[in-house]
Every structure is written in C-alpha cells, then in structure tokens.
C-alpha positions as CSV (number, residue, x, y, z in Angstrom):
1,X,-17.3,9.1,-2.1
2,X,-19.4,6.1,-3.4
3,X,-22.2,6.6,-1.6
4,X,-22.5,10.4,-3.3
5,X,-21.9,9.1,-6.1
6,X,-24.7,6.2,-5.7
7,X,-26.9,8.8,-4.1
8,X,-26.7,10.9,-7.2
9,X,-27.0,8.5,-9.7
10,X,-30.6,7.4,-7.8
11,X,-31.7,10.9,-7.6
12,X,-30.7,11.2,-11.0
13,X,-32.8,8.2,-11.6
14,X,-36.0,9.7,-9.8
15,X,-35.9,13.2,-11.7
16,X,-35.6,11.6,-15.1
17,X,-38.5,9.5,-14.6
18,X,-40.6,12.0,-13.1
19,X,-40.1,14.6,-16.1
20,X,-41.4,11.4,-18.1
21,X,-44.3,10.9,-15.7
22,X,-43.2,7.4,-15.0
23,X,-41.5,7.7,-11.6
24,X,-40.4,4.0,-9.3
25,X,-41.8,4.0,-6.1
26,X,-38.2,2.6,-5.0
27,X,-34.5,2.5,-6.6
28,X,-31.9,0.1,-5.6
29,X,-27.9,0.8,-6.5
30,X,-25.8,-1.9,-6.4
31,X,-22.0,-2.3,-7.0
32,X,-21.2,-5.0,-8.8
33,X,-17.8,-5.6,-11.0
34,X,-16.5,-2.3,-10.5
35,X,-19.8,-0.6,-11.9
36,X,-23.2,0.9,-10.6
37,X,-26.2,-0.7,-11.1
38,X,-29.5,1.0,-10.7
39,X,-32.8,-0.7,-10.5
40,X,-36.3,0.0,-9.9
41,X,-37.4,-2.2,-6.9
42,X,-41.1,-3.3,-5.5
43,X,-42.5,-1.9,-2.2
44,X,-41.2,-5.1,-0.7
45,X,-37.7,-5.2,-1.6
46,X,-35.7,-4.1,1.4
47,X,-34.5,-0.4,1.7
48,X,-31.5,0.6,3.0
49,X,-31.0,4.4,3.6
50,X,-27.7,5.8,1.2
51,X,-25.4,6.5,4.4
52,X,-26.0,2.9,5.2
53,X,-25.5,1.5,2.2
54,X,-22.6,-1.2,2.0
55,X,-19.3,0.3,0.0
56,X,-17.9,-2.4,-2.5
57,X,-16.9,-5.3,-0.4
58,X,-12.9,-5.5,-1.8
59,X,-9.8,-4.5,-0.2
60,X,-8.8,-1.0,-1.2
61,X,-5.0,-0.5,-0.6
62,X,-4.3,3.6,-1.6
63,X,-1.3,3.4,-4.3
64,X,1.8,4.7,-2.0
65,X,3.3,8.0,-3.0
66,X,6.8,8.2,-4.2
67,X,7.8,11.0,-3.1
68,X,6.4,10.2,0.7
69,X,8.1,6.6,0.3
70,X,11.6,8.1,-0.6
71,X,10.9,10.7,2.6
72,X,10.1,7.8,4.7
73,X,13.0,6.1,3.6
74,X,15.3,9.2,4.2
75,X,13.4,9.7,7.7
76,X,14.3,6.1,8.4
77,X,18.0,6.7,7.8
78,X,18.3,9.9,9.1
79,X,17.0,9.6,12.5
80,X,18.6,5.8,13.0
81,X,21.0,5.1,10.4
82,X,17.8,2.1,9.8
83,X,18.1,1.2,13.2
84,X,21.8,0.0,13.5
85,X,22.9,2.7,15.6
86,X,24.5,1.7,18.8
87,X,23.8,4.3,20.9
88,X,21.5,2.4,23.7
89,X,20.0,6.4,24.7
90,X,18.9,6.9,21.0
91,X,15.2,6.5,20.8
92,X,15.1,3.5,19.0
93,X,17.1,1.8,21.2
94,X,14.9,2.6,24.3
95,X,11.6,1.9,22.3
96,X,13.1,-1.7,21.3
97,X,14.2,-2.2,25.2
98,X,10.6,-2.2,25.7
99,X,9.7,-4.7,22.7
100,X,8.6,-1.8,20.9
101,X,9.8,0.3,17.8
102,X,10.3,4.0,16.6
103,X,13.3,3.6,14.1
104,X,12.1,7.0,12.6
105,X,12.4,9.5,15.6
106,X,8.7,10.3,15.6
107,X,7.9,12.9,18.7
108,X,11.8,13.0,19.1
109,X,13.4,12.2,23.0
110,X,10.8,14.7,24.6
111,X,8.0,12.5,23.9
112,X,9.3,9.0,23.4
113,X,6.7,7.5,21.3
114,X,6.9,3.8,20.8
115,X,5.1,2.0,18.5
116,X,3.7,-1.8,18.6
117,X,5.3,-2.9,15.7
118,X,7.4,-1.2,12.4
119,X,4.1,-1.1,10.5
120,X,2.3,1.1,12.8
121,X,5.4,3.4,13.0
122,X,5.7,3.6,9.3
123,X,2.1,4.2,8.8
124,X,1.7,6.6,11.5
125,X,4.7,8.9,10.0
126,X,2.9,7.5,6.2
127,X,0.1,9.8,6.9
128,X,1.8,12.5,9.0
129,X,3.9,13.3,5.7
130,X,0.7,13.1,3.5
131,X,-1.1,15.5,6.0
132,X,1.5,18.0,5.7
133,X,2.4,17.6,2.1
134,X,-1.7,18.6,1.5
135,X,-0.9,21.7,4.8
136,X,2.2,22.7,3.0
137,X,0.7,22.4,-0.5
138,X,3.5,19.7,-1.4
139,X,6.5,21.7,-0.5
140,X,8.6,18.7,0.4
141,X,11.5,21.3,1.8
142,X,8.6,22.5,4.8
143,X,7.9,19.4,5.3
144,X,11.2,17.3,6.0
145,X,12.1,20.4,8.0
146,X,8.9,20.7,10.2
147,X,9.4,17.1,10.8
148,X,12.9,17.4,11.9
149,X,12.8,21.2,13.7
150,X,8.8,21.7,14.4
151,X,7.1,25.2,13.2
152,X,7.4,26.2,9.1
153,X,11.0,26.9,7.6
154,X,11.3,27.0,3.8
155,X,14.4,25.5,4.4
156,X,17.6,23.6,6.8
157,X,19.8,21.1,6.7
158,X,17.7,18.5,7.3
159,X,16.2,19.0,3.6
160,X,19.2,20.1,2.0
161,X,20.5,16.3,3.8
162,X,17.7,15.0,1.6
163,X,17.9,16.5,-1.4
164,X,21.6,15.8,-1.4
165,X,21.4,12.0,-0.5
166,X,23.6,12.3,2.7
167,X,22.6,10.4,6.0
C-alpha cells in the first residue's frame, strides 16, 4: 500500500510540473518520520524502480481484533479446557507427546496438526478467523460454527456455547 501511495504521489509530482513546463528529470520519495518526502534528484542520484522501493524500516505489529481474541480465547477453552484436559487421546495431548502443541483443535483428530510452538498455533487459527470473518462478512455465528462443524451453518451449539460463556 505505500508504494501506491509513493508511486502516486511521484506521478503526481511529474504531471504538476509538466502542466507548468518545469518537469524533474528524476523524483525520489522517501519515508521519513512517518511522512513522504518527495524530491527532485540529479541524473546521478541512484534510481530505484517503485516495486523495489524499501517500505519504512519499523516494525509494524497489526492492532489485534477483539472480537477474534475473545474467539480465540473461547476456541482455546473449548476444544482443551486451556490444555488441562487429561485425556492423553485428546489432540493436545498427542501433539505435546511429540514436543509439539495444538491446544485449540485446529484440523480436529482426522488431521492431527501440530504446531512448533503455542505462537504458531495461535497465529495460524489468528488468521484463519480473520479470513473467514472477511468470507463470512463478520458473522461471528458462521464462523465459530465452520470452525467447529466444517461447511456454512448460521447457527449450533458451538456458537450458542460462545455467546452464552459456557466451556
């Protein structure tokens, strides 16, 4: 998205001047302190095509959704009382035999994913509930239930667990 947007502010650049019969030869866009900077540059200043321009060098965390974090957190809950069930044939269990984790029941007994680590689970499920929030144009009921039963239901108990706060 910032290189459109740095694209388009240089082509921007190059059409205003031209109406004004003052065109650069080149145009350099920088970001610096959160902000665009757009400059006319010689013929020796280095070029670097838009799709290879550098983004921002900063760490860009996305602000988590609320809603997905409370579904996550129901997931967890749901699918392994948050990992203290007993039951050494419960998914979990078998993942953290293998030094592994999947306290959150993702592809269910048939497929027995394991993850490396809790993060990578969480993450992994993280964007599976984004991606079907945006495919189910945030109905949070076909969501929880495709998780939990596959295919598109407007509702089960699974959401109705959810809504009501029961484990």
């Amino acid at each position: 998205m910032k290189r459109i947007i740095a694209a388009t502010i240089a082509l921007g650049i190059l059409i205003g001047t031209r109406v004004n019969n003052q065109a650069p030869e080149y145009v350099t866009v920088n970001f610096e302190n959160n902000h665009y900077i757009v400059e006319e540059a010689s013929p020796s200043a280095e070029i670097v095509p838009i799709a290879h321009a550098q983004e921002p060098n900063e760490t860009h965390k996305e602000e988590s959704n609320p809603d997905i974090e409370k579904m996550l957190t129901y997931i967890h809950g749901a699918e392994s009382t948050y990992g203290r069930n007993t039951n050494p044939n419960a998914l979990h269990n078998i993942c953290a035999a293998k030094g592994e984790w999947n306290e959150l029941g993702y592809g269910g007994m048939a497929l027995k994913i394991c993850f490396e680590s809790e993060e990578a689970g969480m993450a992994k499920v993280r964007d599976w509930l984004t991606r079907k929030l945006k495919q189910f144009e945030g109905d949070e009921a076909k969501t929880l239930c495709h998780y939990n039963l596959g295919g598109e239901h407007v509702n089960c108990k699974y959401y109705q667990n959810y809504i009501g706060g029961e484990i």
